[in-house]
N, C-alpha and C positions, 0 to 999 in steps of 0.2 A: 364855629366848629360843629355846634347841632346841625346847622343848616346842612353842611356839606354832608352831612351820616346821612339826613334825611332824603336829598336828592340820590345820593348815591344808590342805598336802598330800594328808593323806589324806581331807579331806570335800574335796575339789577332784577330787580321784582318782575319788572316789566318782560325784558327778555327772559323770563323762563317760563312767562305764559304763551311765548309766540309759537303759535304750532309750527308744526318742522316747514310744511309747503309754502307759508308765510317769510321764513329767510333768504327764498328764492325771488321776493318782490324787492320794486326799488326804496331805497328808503331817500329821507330828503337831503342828502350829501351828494353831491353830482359825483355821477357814475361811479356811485356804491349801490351795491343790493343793502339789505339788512344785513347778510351775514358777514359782509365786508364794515360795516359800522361796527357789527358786533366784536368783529376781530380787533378793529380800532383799539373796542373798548379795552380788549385787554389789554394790551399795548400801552392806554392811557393809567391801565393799573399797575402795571409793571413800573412806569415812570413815576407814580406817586409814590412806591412802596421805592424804590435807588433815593430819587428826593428824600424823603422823610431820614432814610438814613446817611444822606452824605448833611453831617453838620458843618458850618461856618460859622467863623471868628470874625469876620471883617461886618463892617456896618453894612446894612442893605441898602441896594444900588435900585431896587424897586421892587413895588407893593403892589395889591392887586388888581391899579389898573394900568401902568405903568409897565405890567406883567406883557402884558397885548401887544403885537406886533398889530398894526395895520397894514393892510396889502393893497398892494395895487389894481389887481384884478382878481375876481373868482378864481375860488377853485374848481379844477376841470376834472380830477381823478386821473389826470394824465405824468403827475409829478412822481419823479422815481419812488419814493419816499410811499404813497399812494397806491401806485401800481404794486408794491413788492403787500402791499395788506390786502389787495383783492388776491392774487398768487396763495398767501396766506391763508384768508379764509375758505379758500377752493380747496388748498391742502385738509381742511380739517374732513369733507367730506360729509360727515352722519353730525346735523345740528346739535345731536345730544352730547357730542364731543366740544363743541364752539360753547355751549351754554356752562355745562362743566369746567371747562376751562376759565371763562369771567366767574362762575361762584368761586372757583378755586381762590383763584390770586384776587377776585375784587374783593371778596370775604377779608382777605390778607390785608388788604390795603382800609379797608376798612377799619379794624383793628387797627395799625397802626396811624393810623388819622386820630383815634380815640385816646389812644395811649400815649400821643403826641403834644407837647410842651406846647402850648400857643405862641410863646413868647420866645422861643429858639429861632435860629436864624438857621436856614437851609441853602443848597447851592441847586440851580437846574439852569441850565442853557446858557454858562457863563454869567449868570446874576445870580444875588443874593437875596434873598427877604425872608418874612419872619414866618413860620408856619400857619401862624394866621392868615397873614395875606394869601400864601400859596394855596389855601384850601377855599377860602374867599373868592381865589380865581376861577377853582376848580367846580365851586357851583355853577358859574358860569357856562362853563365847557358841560357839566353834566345836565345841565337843565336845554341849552341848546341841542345835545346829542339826544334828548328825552325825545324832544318834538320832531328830530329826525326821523328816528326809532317807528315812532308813529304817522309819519306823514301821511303815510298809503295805507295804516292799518287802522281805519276809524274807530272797530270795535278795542283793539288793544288795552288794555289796563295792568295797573295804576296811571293814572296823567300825571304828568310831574306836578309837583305839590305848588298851592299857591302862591307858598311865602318865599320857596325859589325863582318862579318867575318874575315876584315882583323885585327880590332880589338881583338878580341878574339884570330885569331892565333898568334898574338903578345904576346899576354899573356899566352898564351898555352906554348911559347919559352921560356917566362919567368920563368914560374914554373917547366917547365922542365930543362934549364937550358943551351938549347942548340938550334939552329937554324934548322927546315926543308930546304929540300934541296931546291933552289929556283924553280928548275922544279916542285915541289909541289902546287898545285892550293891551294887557300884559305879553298874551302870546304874538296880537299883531305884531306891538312894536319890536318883539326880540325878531320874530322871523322877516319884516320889512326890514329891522332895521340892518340884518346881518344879509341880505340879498337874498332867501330863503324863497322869500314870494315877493308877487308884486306887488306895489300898493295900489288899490283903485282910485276913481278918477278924482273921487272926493279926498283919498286918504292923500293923493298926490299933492292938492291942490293945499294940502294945510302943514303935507311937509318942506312948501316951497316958503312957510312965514318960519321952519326953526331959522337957529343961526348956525348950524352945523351941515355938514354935505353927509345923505347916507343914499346908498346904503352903506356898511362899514364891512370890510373881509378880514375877518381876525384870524391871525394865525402865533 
């Protein structure tokens, strides 16, 4: 439950240092600028704060890594779903409208994560789990969205926090099913292992001894 306040915070933190002309650069989501992640994000705030309050009675159908669709292929920014959030973040126009809008409702969602039962079962995407799990998930998404965030902007700060990357690639192993090699730094393996970047020739060569196929497109 810390963890996920913590990540969330600090890629909240992060976009409201991004100067305005920097929302106009790509970020690392294929064919999103920033300000098209950024709109995401709200988007991603909006579904935590519906989740948190639709509650369920029935036993959880799965947890947070069971949470994860795996895909077949990347994402291209070409999905209706996708397209209608670049549309979106075009509409907002003046970045200080786009950043306002995530403090607004991520502020909301934040709070409500906080004031959140651990131990409650929640419904989202026709599944069930416990709000643990779901927020468990959601370090996930926020710590990958972090490194998005920043792809293209070196200077940018906060980095996303330590204890989330290494959280996330712990989870990343989990739904994959199989362990990066420990020469793998935290950020390498979350961004090899989600297609993000490539691996080089050496990283290649020691992801052909896991026993799991990546990279992984989680959706």
């Amino acid at each position: 439950m810390d963890l996920f306040t913590h990540s969330w915070t600090a890629l909240r933190t992060a976009v409201a240092e991004i100067p305005d002309p920097d929302f106009a650069r790509p970020s690392g989501c294929a064919g999103w600028l920033v300000r098209d992640l950024v709109c995401h994000l709200v988007i991603d705030a909006q579904d935590v704060l519906i989740t948190l309050a639709t509650p369920a009675s029935n036993e959880p159908t799965v947890d947070a890594v069971t949470y994860w669709h795996v895909e077949e292929r990347p994402p291209t920014g070409a999905d209706p779903l996708d397209a209608l959030t670049v549309r979106l973040a075009a509409a907002y126009g003046d970045p200080h409208l786009l950043r306002f809008h995530l403090d607004d409702v991520g502020s909301a969602a934040g709070r409500a994560a906080e004031l959140a039962d651990p131990s409650a079962r929640v419904s989202t995407r026709d599944e069930i789990l416990t709000v643990s799990d779901y927020l468990g998930a959601y370090v996930l998404e926020w710590t990958l969205h972090h490194l998005d965030l920043i792809a293209h902007l070196p200077d940018a700060r906060p980095l996303p926090p330590e204890e989330g990357l290494a959280r996330s690639r712990a989870l990343l192993e989990r739904i994959a099913g199989a362990a990066f090699p420990p020469s793998f730094s935290d950020r390498d393996a979350l961004l090899i292992g989600t297609g993000r970047i490539a691996p080089s020739k050496a990283q290649s060569a020691e992801l052909r001894d896991t026993a799991a196929r990546f990279p992984l497109f989680l959706g």
